[in-house]
C-alpha positions as CSV (number, residue, x, y, z in Angstrom):
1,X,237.0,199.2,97.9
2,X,233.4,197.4,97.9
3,X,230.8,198.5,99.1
4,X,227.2,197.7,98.2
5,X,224.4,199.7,97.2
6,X,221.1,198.4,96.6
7,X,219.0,198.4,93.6
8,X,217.3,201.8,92.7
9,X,220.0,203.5,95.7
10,X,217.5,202.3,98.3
11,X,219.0,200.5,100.7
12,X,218.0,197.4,102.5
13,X,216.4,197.8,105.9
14,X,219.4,197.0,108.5
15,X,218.7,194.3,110.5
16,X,217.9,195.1,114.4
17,X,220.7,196.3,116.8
18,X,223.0,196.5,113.5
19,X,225.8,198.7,113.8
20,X,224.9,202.5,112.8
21,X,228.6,202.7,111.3
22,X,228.1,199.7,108.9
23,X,224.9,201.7,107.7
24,X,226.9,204.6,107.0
25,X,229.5,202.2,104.8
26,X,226.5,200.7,103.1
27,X,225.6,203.8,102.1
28,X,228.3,205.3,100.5
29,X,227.2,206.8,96.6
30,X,230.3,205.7,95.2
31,X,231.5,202.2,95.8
32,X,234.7,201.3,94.1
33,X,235.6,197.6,93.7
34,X,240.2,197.4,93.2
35,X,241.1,197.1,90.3
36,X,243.6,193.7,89.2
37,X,246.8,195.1,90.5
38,X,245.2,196.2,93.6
39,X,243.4,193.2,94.0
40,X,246.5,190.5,93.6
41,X,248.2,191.2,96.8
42,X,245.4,190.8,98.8
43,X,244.3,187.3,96.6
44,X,248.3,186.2,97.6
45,X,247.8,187.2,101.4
46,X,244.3,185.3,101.6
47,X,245.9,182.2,99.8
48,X,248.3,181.7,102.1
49,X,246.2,181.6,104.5
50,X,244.0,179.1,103.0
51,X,247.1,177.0,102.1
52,X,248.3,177.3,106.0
53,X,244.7,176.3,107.1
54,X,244.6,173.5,104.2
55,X,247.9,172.0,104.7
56,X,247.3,171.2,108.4
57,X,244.2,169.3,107.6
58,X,246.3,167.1,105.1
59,X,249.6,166.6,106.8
60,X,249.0,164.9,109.7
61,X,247.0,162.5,108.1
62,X,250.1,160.2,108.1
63,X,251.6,161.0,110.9
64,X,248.3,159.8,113.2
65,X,249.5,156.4,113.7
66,X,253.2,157.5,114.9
67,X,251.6,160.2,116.9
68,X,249.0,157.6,118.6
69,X,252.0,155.6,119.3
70,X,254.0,157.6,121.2
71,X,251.1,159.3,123.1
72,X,249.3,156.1,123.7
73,X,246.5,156.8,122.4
74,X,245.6,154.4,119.7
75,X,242.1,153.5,121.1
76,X,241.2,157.6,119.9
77,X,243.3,157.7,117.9
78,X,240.5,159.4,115.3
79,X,240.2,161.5,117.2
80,X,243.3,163.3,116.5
81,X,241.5,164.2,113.3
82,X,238.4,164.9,114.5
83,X,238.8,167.3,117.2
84,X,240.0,169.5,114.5
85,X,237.1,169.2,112.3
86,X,235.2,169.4,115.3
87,X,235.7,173.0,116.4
88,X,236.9,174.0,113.2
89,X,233.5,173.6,111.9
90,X,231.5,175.3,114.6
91,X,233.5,178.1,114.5
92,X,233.2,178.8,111.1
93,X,230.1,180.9,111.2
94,X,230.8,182.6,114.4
95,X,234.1,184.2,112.7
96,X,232.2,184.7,109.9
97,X,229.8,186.7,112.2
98,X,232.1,188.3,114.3
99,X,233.6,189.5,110.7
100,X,230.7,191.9,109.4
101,X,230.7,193.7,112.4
102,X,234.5,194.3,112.9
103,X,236.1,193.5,109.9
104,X,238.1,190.7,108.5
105,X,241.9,191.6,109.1
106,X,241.0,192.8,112.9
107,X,239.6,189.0,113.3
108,X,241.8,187.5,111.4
109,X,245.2,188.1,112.5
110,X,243.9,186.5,116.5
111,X,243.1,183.7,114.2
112,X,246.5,182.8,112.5
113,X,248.4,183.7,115.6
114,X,246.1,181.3,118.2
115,X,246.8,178.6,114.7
116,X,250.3,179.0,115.3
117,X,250.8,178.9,118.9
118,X,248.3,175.8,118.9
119,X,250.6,174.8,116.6
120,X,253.4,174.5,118.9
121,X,251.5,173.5,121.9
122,X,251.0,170.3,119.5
123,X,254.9,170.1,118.4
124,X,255.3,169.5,122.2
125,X,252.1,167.9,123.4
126,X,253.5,164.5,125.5
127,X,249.5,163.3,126.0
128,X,246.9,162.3,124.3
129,X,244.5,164.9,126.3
130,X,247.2,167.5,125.7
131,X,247.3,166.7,122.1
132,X,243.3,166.5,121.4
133,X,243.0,170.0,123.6
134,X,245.2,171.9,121.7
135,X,244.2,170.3,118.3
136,X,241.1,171.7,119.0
137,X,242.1,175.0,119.5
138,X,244.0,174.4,116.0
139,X,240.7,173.9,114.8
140,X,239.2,177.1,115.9
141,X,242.4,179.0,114.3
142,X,242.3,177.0,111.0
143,X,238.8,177.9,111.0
144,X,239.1,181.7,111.6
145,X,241.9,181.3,108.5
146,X,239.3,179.9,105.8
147,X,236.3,181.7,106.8
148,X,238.2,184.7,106.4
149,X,240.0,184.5,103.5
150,X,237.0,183.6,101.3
151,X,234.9,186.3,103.1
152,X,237.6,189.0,102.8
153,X,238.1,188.3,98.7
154,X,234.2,189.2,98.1
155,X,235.3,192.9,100.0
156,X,237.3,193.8,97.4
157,X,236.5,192.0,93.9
158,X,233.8,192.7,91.5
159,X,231.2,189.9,91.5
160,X,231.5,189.4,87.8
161,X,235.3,188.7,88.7
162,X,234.7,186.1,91.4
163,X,235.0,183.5,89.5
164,X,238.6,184.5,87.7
165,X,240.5,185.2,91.2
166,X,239.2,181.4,92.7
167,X,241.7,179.3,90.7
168,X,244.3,181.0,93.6
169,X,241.7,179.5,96.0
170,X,241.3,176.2,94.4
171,X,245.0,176.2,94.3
172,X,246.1,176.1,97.5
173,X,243.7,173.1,98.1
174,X,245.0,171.2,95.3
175,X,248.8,171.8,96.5
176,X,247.3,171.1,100.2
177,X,245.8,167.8,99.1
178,X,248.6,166.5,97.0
179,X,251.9,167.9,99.0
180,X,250.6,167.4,102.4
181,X,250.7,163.6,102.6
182,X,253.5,163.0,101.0
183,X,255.4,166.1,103.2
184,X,253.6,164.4,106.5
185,X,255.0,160.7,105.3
186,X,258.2,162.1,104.7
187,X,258.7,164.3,107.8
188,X,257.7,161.9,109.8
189,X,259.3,158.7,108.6
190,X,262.7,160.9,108.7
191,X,262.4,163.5,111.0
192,X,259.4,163.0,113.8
193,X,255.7,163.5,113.3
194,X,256.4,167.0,115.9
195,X,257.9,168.5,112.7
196,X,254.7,168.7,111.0
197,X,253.7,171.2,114.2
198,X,256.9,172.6,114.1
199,X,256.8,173.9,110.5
200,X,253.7,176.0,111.0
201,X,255.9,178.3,113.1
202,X,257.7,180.4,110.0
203,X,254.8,179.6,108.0
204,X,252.7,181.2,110.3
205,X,254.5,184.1,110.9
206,X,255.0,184.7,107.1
207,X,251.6,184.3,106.7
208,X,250.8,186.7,109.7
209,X,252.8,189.5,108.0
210,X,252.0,188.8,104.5
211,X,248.3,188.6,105.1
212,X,248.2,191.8,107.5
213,X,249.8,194.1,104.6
214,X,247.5,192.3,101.9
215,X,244.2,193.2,103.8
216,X,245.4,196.9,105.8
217,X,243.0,198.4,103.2
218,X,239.8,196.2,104.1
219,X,237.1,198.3,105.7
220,X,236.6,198.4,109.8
221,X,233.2,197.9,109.7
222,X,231.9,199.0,113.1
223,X,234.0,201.7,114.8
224,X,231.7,201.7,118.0
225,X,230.6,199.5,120.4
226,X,228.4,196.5,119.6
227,X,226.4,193.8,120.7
228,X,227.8,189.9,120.7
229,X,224.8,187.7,120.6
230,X,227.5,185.5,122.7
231,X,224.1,182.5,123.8
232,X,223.5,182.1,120.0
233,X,226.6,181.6,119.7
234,X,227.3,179.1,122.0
235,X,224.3,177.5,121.1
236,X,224.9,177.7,117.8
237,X,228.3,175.8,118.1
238,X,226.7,172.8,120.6
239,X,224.8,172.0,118.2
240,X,227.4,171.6,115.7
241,X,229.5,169.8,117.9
242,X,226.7,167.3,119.2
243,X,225.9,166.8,115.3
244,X,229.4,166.0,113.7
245,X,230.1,163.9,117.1
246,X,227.3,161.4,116.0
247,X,228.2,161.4,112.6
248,X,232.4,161.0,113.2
249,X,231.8,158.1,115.9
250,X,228.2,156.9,114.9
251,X,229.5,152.9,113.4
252,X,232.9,153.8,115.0
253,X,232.8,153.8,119.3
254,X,228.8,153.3,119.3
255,X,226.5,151.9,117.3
256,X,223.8,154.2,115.5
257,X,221.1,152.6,117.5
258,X,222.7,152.5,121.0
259,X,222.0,155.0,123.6
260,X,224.7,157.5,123.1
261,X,223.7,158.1,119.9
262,X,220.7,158.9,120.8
263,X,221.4,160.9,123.7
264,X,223.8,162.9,120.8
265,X,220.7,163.2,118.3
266,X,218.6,164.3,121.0
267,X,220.7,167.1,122.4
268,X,221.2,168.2,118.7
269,X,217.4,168.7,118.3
270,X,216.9,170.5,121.7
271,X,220.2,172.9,120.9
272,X,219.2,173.3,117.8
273,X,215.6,174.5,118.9
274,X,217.4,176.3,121.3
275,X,219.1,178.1,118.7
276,X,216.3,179.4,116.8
277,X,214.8,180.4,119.4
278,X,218.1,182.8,120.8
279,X,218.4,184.4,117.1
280,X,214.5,185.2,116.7
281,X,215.0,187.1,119.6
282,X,218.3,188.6,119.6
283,X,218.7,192.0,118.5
284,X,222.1,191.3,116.8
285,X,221.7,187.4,116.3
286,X,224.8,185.4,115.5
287,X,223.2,183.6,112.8
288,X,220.4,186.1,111.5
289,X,217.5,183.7,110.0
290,X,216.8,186.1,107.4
291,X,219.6,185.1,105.3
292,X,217.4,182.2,105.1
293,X,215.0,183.5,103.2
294,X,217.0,184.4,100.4
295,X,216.3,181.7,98.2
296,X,219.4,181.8,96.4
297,X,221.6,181.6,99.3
298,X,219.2,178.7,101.0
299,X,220.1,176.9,97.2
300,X,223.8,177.4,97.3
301,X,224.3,176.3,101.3
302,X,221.5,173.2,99.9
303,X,223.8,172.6,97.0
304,X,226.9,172.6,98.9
305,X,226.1,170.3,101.3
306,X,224.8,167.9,98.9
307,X,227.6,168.5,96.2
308,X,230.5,167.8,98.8
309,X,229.0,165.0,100.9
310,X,229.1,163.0,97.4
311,X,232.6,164.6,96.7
312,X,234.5,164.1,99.8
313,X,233.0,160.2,99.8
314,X,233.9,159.6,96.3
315,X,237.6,161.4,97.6
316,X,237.8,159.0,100.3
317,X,237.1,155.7,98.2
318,X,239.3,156.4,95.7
319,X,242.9,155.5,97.4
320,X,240.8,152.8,98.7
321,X,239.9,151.2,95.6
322,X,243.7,151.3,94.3
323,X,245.2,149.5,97.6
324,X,242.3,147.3,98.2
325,X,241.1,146.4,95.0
326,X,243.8,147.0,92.8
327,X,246.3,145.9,95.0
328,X,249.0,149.2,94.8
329,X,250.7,150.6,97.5
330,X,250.1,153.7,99.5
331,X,252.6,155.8,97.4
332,X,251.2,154.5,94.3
333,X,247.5,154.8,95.1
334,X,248.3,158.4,96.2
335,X,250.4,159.0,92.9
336,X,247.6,157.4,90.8
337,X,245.3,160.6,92.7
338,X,247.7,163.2,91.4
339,X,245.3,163.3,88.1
340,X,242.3,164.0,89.9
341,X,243.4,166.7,91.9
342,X,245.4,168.1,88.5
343,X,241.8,168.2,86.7
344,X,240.3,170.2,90.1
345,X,242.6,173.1,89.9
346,X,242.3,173.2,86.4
347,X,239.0,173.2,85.8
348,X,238.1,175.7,88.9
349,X,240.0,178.1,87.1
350,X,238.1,177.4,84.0
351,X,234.9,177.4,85.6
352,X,235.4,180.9,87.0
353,X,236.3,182.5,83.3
354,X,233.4,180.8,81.8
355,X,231.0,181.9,84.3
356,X,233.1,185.8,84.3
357,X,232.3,185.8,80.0
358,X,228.7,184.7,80.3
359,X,227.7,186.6,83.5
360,X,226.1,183.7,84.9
361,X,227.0,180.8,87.3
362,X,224.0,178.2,87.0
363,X,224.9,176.9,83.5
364,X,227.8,176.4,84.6
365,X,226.9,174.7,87.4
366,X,224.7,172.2,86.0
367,X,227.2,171.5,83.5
368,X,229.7,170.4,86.5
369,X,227.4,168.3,88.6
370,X,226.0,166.3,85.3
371,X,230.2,166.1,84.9
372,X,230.0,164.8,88.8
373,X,227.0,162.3,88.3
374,X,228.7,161.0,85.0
375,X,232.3,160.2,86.9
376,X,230.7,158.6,89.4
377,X,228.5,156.2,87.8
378,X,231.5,155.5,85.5
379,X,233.7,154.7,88.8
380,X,230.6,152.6,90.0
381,X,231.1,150.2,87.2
382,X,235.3,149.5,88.1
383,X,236.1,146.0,88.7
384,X,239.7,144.1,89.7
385,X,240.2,143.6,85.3
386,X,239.4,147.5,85.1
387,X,242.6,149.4,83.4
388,X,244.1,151.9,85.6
389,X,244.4,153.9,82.6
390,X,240.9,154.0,82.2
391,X,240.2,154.3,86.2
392,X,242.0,157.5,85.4
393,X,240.0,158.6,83.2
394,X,237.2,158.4,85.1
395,X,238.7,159.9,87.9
396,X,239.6,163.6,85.9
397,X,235.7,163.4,84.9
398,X,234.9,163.4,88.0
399,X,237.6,165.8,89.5
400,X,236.7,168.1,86.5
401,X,233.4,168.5,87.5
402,X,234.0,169.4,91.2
403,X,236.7,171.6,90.5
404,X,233.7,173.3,88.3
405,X,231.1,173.5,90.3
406,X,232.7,174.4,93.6
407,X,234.0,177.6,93.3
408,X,230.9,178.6,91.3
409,X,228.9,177.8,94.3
410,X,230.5,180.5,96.6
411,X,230.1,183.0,94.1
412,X,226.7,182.8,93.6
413,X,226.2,182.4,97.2
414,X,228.3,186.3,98.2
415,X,227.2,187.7,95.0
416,X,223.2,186.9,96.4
417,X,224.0,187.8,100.3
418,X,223.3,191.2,100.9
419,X,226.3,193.2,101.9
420,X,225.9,193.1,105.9
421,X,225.5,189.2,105.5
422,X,228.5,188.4,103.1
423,X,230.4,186.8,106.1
424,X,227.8,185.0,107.7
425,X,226.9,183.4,104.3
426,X,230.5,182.3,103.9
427,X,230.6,181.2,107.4
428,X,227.4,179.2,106.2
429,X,228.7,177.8,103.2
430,X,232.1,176.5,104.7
431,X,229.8,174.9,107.6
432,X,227.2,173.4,105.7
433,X,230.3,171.7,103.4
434,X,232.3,170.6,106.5
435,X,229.1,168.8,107.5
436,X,228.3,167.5,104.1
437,X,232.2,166.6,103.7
438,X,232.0,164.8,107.5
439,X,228.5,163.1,106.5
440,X,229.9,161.9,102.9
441,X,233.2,160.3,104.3
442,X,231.5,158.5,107.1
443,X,228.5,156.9,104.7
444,X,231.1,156.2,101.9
445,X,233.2,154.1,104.4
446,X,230.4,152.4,105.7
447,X,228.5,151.7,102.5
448,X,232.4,150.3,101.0
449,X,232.8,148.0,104.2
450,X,228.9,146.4,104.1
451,X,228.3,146.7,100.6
452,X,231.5,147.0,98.6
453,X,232.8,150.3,96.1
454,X,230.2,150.0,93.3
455,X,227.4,150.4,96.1
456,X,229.2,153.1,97.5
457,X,230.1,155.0,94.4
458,X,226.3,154.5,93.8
459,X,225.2,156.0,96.7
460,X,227.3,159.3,96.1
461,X,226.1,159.5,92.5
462,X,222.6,159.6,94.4
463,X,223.4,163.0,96.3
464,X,224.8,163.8,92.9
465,X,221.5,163.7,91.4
466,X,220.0,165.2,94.1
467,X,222.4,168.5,93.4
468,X,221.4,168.9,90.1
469,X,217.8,169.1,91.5
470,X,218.4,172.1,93.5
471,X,220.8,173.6,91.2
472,X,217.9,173.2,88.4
473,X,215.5,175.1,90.7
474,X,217.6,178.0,91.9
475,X,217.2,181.8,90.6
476,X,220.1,182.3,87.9
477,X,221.5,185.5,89.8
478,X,223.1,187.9,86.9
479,X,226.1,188.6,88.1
480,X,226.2,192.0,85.9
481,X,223.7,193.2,88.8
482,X,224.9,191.2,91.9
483,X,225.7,193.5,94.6
């Protein structure tokens, strides 16, 4: 099992209120890490967890207009989407929270089993209020699955082995992104778009069991009783939800100018004041500042905010461009993505076995986002005579270098995070993507509509740039000495 010491044997100071039982973990002589057999089963139960979470986020995509239909709800109809990127994302760091101080398979079999029975709640929803509710509490479970999974494989590998076991990660995004459209079209053209709820059912439960004997050897790590910082919390996730509200409707059902959105900035600013004033003075704050201060963790959340706004807006212009543009169909603009996503799983995996041989993740890092700057200006300059051949091309440069750079990011951020923090920084990470992913699509589609796809590529190349900035300015953490 893992378990961290500090440098020189002396151990960190524990934070305030922090449980006396995790101390006693933290200070165990002898941590042991599982070795590759050990490790596999628990890498296949937090996969499928990821690809349950994943798929859900993809499939329904399709079925949003049949599902508005019926429900009567094509004014919102957005927000079928949304409310599950809503409370998804602000409940990301909360379970990651929640999961230093009990442990992640206590937390996160609630989570897959409130997933499925929101799940099924959906199958049957017969309103548009029904269906947004329990969509939202989808979101809370998908959330709880993610956060979870990624936190629970820094328990038990090496951090010099990060990197090898996130091709499983990548993975399940890559089969998520290209299956689940085409399994939602399908399902829903010959089924009903209430099959795409219904088949969460067995995969849930086989998830649920498969996960639960995958992780029964995770620490508990706080036996007694323990404080919830449950206002910082709260807090923590109004000021999410005010934040990704403007930035999801801001252009769409008000204009950025008008008065709801600034009566959404505003409450942002005072909740997020609000915020940081709970966790100073909390004793067991839900989102401890200090990790903060750790300057390669404040890089890596910078970095992956930056490096997925560009990402997911250069993701969501791309099918664009081949129906608009080039004229193609649906199928064949999501056929013609299959390369890109192909390049993203491959090159994740390399990018973890090139960072495992030379202990280190920032070359590799910079290396990606250069590869990420590069596909993007090349996409920028795609006309109506470009080739699709060579649009392709561009595309696997491009998909290369954020299958790359991603994974590499979380490692360096949980090899950094002291031991206590690990979930929290994960929690972090996932939140400050979502947010970057949210803010990327929405100034991507609104830079494509005003200014047209070379402007918008552009634009993402910008936040490109801007990555490599903070990646060339962040401490290269050894992972031979990472805790």
């Amino acid at each position: 099992m893992q378990f961290a010491v500090a440098k020189n044997g002396v151990l960190p100071d524990r934070p305030p209120g922090y449980p006396k039982a995790m101390s006693a973990i933290l200070s165990d002589p002898a941590p042991r890490y599982l070795t590759h057999p050990e490790i596999l089963p628990v890498v296949r139960g937090v996969a499928l967890c990821i690809l349950l979470s994943a798929l859900d986020q993809t499939i329904v995509v399709p079925a949003v207009p049949a599902m508005a239909a019926q429900l009567h709800g094509h004014q919102h109809l957005a927000w079928i989407v949304t409310a599950y990127l809503l409370t998804g994302t602000a409940a990301t760091p909360v379970f990651g929270k929640l999961s230093d101080i009990y442990g992640r398979r206590r937390l996160l079999q609630p989570a897959i089993i409130l997933f499925v029975l929101a799940s099924l709640g959906c199958a049957i929803a017969q309103t548009l209020p029904q269906m947004l509710l329990l969509r939202a509490l989808q979101g809370v479970g998908g959330a709880g699955l993610i956060t979870l999974a990624q936190t629970a494989m820094a328990d038990v590998i090496p951090p010099r082995e990060r990197g090898r076991y996130q091709i499983y990660m990548s993975g399940m995004w890559g089969i998520a992104s290209l299956g689940g459209p085409i399994l939602g079209g399908i399902l829903t053209d010959f089924v009903s778009w209430r099959a795409i709820f219904w088949i969460n059912l067995p995969l849930g439960f086989a998830t649920f069991i498969i996960s639960s004997r995958a992780l029964r050897h995770l620490p508990v790590h706080a036996a007694g009783s323990v404080k919830i910082d449950y206002a910082g919390a709260a807090l923590l996730m109004a000021t999410i939800t005010a934040a990704l509200m403007l930035i999801s409707s801001g252009g769409e059902d008000f204009g950025w100018f008008s008065r709801d959105a600034a009566w959404l900035a505003g409450a942002g600013v005072v909740f997020l004041a609000l915020t940081v004033l709970q966790e100073m003075r909390a004793a067991a704050p839900m989102l401890p500042l200090h990790i903060f201060a750790n300057k390669i963790v404040l890089g890596g959340l910078a970095l992956s905010f930056t490096n997925t706004l560009c990402t997911f807006g250069a993701t969501l212009l791309l099918p664009l461009y081949f129906q608009f543009i080039l004229h193609t169909n649906a199928a064949i603009s999501g056929l013609c993505s299959t390369p890109f996503m192909l390049a993203f799983v491959v090159m994740s995996y390399a990018g973890g076995q090139i960072s495992r041989r030379i202990g280190r993740t920032k070359p590799t890092m910079l290396a990606a986002l250069f590869l990420c700057l590069a596909g993007l200006c090349l996409l920028a300059s795609m006309g109506e005579s470009t080739p699709i051949a060579l649009c392709l091309i561009f595309m696997v440069i491009l998909g290369g270098g954020i299958g790359l750079v991603q994974p590499n990011i979380t490692v360096a951020i949980q090899n950094a995070a002291a031991r206590p923090d690990v979930g929290i920084a994960t929690g972090c990470m996932l939140l400050f993507r979502a947010i970057g992913g949210a803010t990327g699509a929405t100034l991507a589609g609104t830079i494509m509509l005003h200014h047209g796809f070379p402007a918008a590529f552009l634009a993402c190349a910008a936040f490109a740039l801007a990555a490599i900035g903070i990646a060339a300015t962040m401490q290269d953490l050894s992972l031979r000495s990472a805790n």
